[in-house]
C-alpha positions in Angstrom: 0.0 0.0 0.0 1.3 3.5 -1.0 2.1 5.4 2.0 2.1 9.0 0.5 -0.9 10.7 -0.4 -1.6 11.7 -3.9 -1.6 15.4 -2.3 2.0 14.9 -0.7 3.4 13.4 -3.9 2.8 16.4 -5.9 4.0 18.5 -4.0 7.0 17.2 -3.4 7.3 15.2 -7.2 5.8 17.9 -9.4 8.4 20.3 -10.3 10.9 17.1 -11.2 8.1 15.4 -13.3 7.3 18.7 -14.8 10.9 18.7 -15.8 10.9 15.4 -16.9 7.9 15.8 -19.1 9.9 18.8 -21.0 12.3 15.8 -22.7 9.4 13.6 -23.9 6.7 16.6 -25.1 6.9 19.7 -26.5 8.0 22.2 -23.5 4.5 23.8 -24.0 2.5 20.5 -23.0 4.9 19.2 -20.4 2.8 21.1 -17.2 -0.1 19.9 -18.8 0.9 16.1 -19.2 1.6 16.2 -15.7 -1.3 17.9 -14.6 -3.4 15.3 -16.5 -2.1 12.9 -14.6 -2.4 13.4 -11.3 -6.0 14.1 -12.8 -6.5 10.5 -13.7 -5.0 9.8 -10.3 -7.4 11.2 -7.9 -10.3 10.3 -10.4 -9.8 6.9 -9.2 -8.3 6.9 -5.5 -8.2 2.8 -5.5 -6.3 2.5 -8.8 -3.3 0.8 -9.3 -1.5 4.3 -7.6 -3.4 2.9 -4.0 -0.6 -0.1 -4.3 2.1 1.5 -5.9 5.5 0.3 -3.8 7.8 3.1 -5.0 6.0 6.4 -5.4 9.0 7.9 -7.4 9.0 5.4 -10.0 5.1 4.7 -10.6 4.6 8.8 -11.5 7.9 8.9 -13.2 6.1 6.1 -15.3 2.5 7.4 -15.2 4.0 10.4 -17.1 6.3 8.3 -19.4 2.5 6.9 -20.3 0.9 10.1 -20.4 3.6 11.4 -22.4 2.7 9.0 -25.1 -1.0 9.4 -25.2 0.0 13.0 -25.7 2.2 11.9 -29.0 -0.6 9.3 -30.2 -3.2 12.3 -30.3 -1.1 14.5 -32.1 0.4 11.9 -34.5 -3.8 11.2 -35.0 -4.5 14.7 -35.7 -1.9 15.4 -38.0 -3.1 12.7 -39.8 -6.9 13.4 -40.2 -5.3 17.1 -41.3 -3.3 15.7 -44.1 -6.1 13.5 -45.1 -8.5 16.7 -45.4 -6.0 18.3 -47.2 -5.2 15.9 -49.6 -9.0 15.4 -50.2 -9.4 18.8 -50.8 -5.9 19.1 -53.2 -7.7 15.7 -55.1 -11.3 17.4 -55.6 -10.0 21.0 -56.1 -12.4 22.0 -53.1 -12.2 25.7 -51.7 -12.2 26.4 -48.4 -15.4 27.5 -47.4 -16.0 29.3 -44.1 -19.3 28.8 -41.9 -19.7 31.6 -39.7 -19.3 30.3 -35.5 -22.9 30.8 -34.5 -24.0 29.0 -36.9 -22.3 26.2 -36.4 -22.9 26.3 -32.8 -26.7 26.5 -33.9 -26.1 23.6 -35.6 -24.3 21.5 -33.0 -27.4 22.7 -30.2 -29.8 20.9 -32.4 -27.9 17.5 -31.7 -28.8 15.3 -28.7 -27.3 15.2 -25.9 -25.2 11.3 -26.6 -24.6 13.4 -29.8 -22.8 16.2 -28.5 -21.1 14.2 -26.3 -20.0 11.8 -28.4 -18.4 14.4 -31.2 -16.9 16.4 -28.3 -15.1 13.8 -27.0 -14.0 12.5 -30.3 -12.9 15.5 -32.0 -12.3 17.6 -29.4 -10.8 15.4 -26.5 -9.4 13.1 -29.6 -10.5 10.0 -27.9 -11.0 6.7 -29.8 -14.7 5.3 -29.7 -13.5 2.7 -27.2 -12.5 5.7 -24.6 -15.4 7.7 -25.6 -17.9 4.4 -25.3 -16.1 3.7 -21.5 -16.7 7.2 -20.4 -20.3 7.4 -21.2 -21.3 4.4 -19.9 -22.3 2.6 -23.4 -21.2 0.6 -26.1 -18.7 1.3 -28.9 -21.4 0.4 -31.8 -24.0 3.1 -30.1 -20.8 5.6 -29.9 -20.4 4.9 -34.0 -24.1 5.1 -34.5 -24.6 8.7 -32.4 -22.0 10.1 -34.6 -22.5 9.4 -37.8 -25.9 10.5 -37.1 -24.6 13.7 -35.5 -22.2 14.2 -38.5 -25.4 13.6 -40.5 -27.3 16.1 -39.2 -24.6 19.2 -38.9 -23.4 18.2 -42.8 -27.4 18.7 -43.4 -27.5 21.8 -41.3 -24.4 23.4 -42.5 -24.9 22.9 -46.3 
């Protein structure tokens, strides 16, 4: 059983990890990688930190892990960038601009799930297995509420 509080540990741990973080993310995400996971720490107090033997080494790793969640969303959004890009470099598309309210008009006339569900994937960049375990639901209804939420803004935004 861990000895330290999650409280204790960050205070005396942050700064270093902080420091750490720096070599494995881009200086400007390192806080925030760390922050994040002391987060996902003390959203689940009985976790695997609760038997963690050697508090040093269990955060050095916990960011270590963050710090590769962080590259794995980028590495996915650089990608689904290029893809639009090349899509619109293939069709010859311009660039068209919708004004903010009304896409935000637009994205109030989804459902609830529906909102949630597109936040959380494009926003948060969560895979539909993160998005389905955080909601509660399964990974087909996740699929299902967006294409019908993509549905229904390409409708209202054309």
């Amino acid at each position: 059983m861990n000895e330290v509080s999650l409280e204790e540990a960050y205070a005396k741990y942050a700064d270093e990890l902080v420091h750490y973080a720096t070599l494995l993310v881009p200086r400007s995400a390192a806080a925030d990688v760390v922050a994040d996971m002391f987060a996902d720490l003390l959203s689940d107090p009985d976790g695997a930190w609760s038997t963690a033997r050697n508090t040093e080494a269990y955060l050095f790793g916990a960011v270590a892990n963050r710090a590769r969640m962080y590259h794995r969303h980028t590495e996915r959004r650089r990608h689904r960038e290029e893809r639009v890009a090349a899509a619109d470099r293939r069709t010859g598309d311009v660039e068209v601009t919708v004004p903010r309210d009304l896409v935000l008009d637009a994205f109030d006339e989804l459902s609830v799930q529906q909102r949630a569900v597109t936040y959380l994937t494009y926003w948060q960049d969560l895979s539909v297995a993160q998005v389905a375990e955080i909601l509660g639901v399964r990974d087909g209804t996740v699929r299902r509420q967006l294409a019908r939420a993509r549905a229904r803004l390409r409708g209202a935004l054309s």
